[in-house]
C-alpha positions in Angstrom: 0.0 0.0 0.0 1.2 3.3 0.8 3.4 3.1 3.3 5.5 0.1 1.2 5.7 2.4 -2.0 7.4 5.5 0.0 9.5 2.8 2.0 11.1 1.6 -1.0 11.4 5.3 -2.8 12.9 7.1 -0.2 16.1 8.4 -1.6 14.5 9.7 -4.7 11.5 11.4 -2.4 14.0 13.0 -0.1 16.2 14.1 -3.3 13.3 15.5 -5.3 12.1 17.3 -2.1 15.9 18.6 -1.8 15.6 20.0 -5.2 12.6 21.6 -4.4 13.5 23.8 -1.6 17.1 24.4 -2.9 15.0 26.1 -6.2 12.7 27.7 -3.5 16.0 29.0 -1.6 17.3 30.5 -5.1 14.0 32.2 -5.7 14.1 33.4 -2.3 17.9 34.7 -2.6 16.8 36.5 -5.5 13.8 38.3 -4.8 15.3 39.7 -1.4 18.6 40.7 -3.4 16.1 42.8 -6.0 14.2 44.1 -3.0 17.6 45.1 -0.9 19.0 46.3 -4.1 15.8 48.8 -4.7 16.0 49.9 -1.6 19.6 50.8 -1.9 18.6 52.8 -5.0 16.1 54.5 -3.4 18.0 55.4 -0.7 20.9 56.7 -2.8 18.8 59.0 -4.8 16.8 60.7 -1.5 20.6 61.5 -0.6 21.3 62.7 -3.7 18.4 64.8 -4.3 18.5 65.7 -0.6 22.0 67.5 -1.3 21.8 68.4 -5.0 20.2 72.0 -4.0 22.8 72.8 -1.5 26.0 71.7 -4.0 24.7 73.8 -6.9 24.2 77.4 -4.4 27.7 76.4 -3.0 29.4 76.1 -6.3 26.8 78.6 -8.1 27.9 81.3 -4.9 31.9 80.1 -5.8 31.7 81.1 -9.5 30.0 84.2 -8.8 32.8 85.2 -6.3 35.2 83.9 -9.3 33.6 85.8 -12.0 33.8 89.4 -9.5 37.4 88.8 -8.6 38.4 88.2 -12.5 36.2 91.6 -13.3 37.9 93.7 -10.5 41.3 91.9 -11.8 40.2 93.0 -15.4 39.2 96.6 -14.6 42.2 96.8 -12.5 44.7 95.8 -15.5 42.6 98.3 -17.6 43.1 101.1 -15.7 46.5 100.1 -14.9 47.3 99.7 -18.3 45.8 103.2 -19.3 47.9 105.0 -16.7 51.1 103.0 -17.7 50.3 104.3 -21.7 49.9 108.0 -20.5 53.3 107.4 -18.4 55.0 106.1 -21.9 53.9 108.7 -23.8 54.9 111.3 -21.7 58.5 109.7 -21.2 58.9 109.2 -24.9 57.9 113.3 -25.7 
């Protein structure tokens, strides 16, 4: 009956069940990776757009302070350079 047929199958019962959950464990191991790897993501890009704002006024306020010291450098040289003409010319008269 019954009982004789899984008595004398009971390597192949205990292997195909062993198959079973190993395939269950791999489907398992994948999903939670997928799941730990969105979360990751998700994570990464709240920081991101968390700190984005802040970066661009830092460096947005560091090319502004850029940009004025090369204009005063620039207006400097031009005057500079118009009082050393006026100097030449009157050294050359």
């Amino acid at each position: 009956t019954g009982k004789e047929y899984i008595g004398d199958d009971i390597t192949e019962i205990q292997s195909s069940v062993k198959r079973a959950l190993q395939s269950c464990c791999q489907q398992l191991r994948a999903h939670l990776s997928k799941k730990m790897a969105l979360k990751d993501m998700k994570e990464r890009r709240g920081r991101i757009v968390k700190y984005v704002p802040d970066v661009c006024r830092s460096i947005l306020g560091i090319l502004q302070k850029r940009k004025e010291r090369l204009e005063t450098v620039d207006h400097a040289a031009a005057t500079a350079g118009g009082g050393r003409g006026r100097k030449r010319a009157k050294q050359d008269a």
